[in-house]
Structure formats: structure tokens, C-alpha cells
N, C-alpha and C positions, 0 to 999 in steps of 0.2 A: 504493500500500500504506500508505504513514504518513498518507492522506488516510482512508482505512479507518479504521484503528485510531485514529485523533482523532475520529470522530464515534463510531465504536462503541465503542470500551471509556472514553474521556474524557468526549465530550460527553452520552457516551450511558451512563455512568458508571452502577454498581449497587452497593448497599450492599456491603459486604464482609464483615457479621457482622451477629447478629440484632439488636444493639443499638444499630447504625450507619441514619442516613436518608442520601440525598441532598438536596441542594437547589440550584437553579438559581435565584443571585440577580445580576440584570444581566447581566454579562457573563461570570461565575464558576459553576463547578460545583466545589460543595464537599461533602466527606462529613464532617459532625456525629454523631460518637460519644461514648461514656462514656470517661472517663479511661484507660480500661484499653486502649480502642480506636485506633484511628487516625484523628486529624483531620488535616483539610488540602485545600489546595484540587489538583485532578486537570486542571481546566480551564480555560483562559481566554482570552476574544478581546480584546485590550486592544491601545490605539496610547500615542502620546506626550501626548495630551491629557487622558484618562482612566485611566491607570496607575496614579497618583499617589494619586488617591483611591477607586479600589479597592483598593489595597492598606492604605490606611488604612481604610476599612472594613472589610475582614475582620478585620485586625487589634485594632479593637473587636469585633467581632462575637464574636469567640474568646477574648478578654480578658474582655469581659462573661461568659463562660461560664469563666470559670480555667478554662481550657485551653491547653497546649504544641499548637503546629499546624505543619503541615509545608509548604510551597508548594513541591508538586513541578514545577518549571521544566525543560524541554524547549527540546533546541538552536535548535528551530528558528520558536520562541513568538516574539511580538511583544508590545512594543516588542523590539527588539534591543537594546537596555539594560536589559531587565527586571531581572535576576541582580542590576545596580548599585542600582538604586533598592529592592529588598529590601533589599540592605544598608543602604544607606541609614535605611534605615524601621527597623532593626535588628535584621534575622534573622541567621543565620551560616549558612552555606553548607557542608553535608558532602561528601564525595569525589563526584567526577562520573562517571556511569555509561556503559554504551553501551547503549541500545536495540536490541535484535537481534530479528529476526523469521527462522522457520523454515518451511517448508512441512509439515506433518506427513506428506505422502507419502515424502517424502525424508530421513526420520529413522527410519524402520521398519527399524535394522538390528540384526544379532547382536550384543552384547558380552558378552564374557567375564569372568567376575566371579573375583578370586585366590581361590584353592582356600581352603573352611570358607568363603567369607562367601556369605552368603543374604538376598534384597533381601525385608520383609516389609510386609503393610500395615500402617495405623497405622488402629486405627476406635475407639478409649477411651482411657481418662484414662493407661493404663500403657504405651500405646504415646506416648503425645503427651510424656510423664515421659522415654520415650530420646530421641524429638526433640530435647526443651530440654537434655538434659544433651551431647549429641552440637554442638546450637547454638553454647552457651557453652563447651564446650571448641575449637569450631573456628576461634570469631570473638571469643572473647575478653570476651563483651555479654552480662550479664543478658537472659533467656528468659521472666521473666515476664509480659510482655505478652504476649509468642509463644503461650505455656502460654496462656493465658486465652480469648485469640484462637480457636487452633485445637480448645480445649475446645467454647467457645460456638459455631462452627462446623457440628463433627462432630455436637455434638445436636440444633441447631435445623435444618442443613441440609444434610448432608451430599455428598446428591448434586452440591454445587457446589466441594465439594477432595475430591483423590488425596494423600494424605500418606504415605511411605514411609520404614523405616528397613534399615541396612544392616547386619546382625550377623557379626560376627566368633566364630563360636562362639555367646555372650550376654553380649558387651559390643557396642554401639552407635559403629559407625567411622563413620559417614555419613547422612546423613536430607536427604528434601528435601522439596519438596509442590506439587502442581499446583495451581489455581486455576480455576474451569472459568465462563466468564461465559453466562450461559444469552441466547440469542436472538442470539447473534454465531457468528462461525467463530475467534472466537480463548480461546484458553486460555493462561494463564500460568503458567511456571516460579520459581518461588521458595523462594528457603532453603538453594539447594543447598553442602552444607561436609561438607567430610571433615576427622577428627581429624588433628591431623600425625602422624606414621609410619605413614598409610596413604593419603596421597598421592601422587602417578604410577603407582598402581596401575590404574586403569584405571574404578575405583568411581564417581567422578561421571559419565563418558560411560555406563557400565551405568544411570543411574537417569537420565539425559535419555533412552537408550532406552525405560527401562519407561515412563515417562510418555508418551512420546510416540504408546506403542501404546496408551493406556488413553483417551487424547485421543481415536487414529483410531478405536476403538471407540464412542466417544461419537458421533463426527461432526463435531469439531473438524478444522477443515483448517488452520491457523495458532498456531504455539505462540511467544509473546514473552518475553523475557528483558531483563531490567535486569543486564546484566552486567559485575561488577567487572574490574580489568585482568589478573587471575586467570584469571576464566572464560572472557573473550573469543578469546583463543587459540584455545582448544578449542573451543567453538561453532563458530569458522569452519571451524577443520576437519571440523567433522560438518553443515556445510552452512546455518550461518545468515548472514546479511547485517546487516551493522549499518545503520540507517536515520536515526539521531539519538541526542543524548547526551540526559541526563536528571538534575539535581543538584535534592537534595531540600536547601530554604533553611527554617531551621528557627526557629518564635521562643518566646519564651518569655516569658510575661505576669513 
């Protein structure tokens, strides 16, 4: 399964927005976007002898472009000192994740949502508006690369994200969004945060439901998650396996 998802959603990597390329230089699959977007490198086959100066070449690569890039690092990436020599080279290293994978047959179940809240789509600028503000009250982080993101998304491509928000009446307690990679079986979970005072309510497992059906409708049979020491609990109990960690090492020209 993590031999799967390294060739198809990493090596096999596709733009994320319409303003984003891929490119496969050497030994690296990187995504070069606009400021607004997300660069960073997704993939890489590296040992002890060539490490060193691939990471310095990206590191120009991305400089030459002012641009902040992110080298998202995977537990089980080689070198096995990878993690040290980005620092080294001097990125800095955010919280480390769990990579979990789910079967999407095995996620098609009921939940029940606390009485007044209703799970709605998100397809324009005034739904993506409760998103970021639902984001930024959950997790504390400026939304607007989020906002920009799933603007340029939903116009230029929509059939490739499910964006969802969770109302309370019509305030915004919850939002999350799928990610749908076309020519694979996997689809990705991301975003998911509930406001505080409407958490252990039952609202995040109700939207890894809804997406989960929106996937097996597609045709998606594997749904992945990057998940915090938050979410991970809960996944396992609605049936995901964690497969590898994932720490995005981030640098800044």
C-alpha cells in the first residue's frame, strides 16, 4: 500500500491548482507554484552520496525564484538522515504527522450530526469565506493562502475537490475538503477542524463520513490523511491504519 501511494500520488504527483506545474528534476518531484500557492518538493529517491546536493539544488532552485518551499519528508524516505541534513542546509522542521490510509468501503457508515447542525457544500467564493473563517478560528493560522487556493480550485477545476462546511444554524462550526487525484484510487482528506465548543461532538467523524461517500461515488477506493495527534485517535477508530509519518521541513530564502 505505501509502495502504491509513493508512485501514484508522489512520484506520480499532479499539480494541485491551476497555477501550480510539476516537475521531475533528477531525482526530485517538485511542485513550482505562485506565491500564493504551495511549493515544495512531494518526492524523492536520494542515498548518502547525492543528498547533499540535491538539497542544495533545490534550495537554489527556489531561492532563485523568492520563494518559501516546503520538503515534505516521509518516515520512511532515504537517506535515513534526511530530516538532519535539511536542517543542516537550514530548513526548520514543523510538527510531525501520521500518514493514514483508509479503504473507502469500510468508511460508508451513519453519523449523526448534534441536532441544528447541517453539513453543506462549498462551490463559490461565500462558501470558501466560512471555510477560512471556521480554519482560522480552529487552528489559530491565517486562511489566506487557503482562500486563494480553494478559490482558484473550485473555478478552474472543480471536479478535483469536495469542500464542505458545517452550520450551526449560520455560523460555521467545522469545514473540511477532499482532494480527488484523477487516474489513481486515492483521494485525500484535508482541512478537517472544528471550532472549540463544538468539539467531541461527533462533527469531524460526520464529514470523514460525507466525504468518504462522495469518494465511493467517484470511484475512489482509498482515502489518505496527514493526521495530527488530534485526529489520529479517531481515524483508527473509524478504521484507518497509519502506514508512515510525514514532517513538512520548511525554508525560507
Amino acid at each position: 500500500m505505501l509502495a502504491l501511494y509513493d508512485r501514484d500520488v508522489r512520484e506520480g504527483a499532479r499539480p494541485d491548482g491551476p497555477d501550480a506545474r510539476v516537475e521531475h528534476t533528477g531525482s526530485v518531484v517538485r511542485q513550482v507554484a505562485s506565491p500564493q500557492g504551495w511549493n515544495g518538493i512531494v518526492w524523492s529517491s536520494l542515498d548518502a552520496r547525492d543528498a547533499d546536493a540535491a538539497i542544495a539544488e533545490q534550495v537554489a532552485y527556489f531561492t532563485g525564484l523568492g520563494r518559501e518551499f516546503e520538503w515534505k519528508l516521509y518516515g520512511h524516505d532515504r537517506p535515513a538522515d534526511l530530516g538532519k541534513r535539511l536542517l543542516a542546509a537550514g530548513f526548520t522542521s514543523e510538527p510531525e504527522e501520521t500518514l493514514m490510509i483508509g479503504e473507502t468501503r469500510e468508511l460508508l457508515f451513519d453519523a449523526d450530526l448534534p441536532d441544528g447542525v447541517r453539513i453543506v457544500p462549498v462551490t463559490d467564493r461565500a462558501g470558501v469565506d466560512l471555510v477560512a473563517d471556521v480554519h482560522e478560528k480552529a487552528f489559530g493560522t491565517d486562511a489566506s493562502r487557503l482562500r486563494h487556493q480553494m478559490l482558484a480550485r473550485l473555478t478552474a477545476d472543480p471536479d478535483t475537490v469536495v469542500a464542505v462546511v458545517a452550520l450551526a444554524g449560520d455560523e460555521p462550526v467545522s469545514s473540511a475538503r477532499m482532494e480527488l487525484v484523477p487516474g489513481t484510487r486515492f483521494a485525500g482528506l484535508w482541512g478537517g477542524g472544528t471550532v472549540e465548543g463544538w468539539r467531541g461532538r461527533g462533527i469531524y467523524r460526520a464529514l470523514v463520513a460525507h466525504r468518504a461517500r462522495a469518494a465511493a461515488d467517484r470511484g475512489y477506493r482509498y482515502l489518505q490523511v496527514d493526521a495530527s495527534d488530534q485526529s489520529r485517535p479517531i481515524l483508527e477508530r473509524l478504521g484507518f491504519a497509519a502506514l508512515s509519518t510525514t514532517t513538512p521541513y520548511v525554508y525560507v530564502p
